[in-house]
C-alpha positions, 0 to 999 in steps of 0.5 A: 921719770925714770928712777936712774936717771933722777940724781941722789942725795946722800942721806943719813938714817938711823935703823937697828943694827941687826936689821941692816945686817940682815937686810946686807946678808940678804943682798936687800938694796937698803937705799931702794927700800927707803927711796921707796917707802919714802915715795909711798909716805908721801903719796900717801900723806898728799892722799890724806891732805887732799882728801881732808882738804876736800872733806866739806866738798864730799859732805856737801855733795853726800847732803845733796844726795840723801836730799835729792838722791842721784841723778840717775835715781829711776832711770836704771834699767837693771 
């Protein structure tokens, strides 16, 4: 979905009152800079979770591995 079709809320955050007003003198789109730092947060922390929440399927397979080696072990041409 685009992201100017998706409907805002208003939010309230807290930053230093120089940096805004650089960030103004600069012409920088402050609620584009959060929308999109928040957006990678997120991506990120679901990266993590999902990564953790997998971590003993990843271990079980690097066991299975070290075991057995992978499957095209001595069938490489190269």
């Amino acid at each position: 979905m685009a992201r100017g079709s998706v409907q805002r809320k208003p939010t309230n955050v807290s930053a230093r009152p120089d940096l805004i007003a650089e960030a103004k003198s600069l012409g920088i789109n402050l609620s584009q800079v959060f929308e999109a730092a928040v957006e990678q947060s997120v991506k990120d922390a679901k990266r993590e979770r999902w990564i953790e929440e997998n971590r003993s399927a990843f271990d079980a397979y690097d066991s299975y591995v070290e075991k057995h080696g992978v499957f095209s072990t001595g069938k490489r041409m190269f």
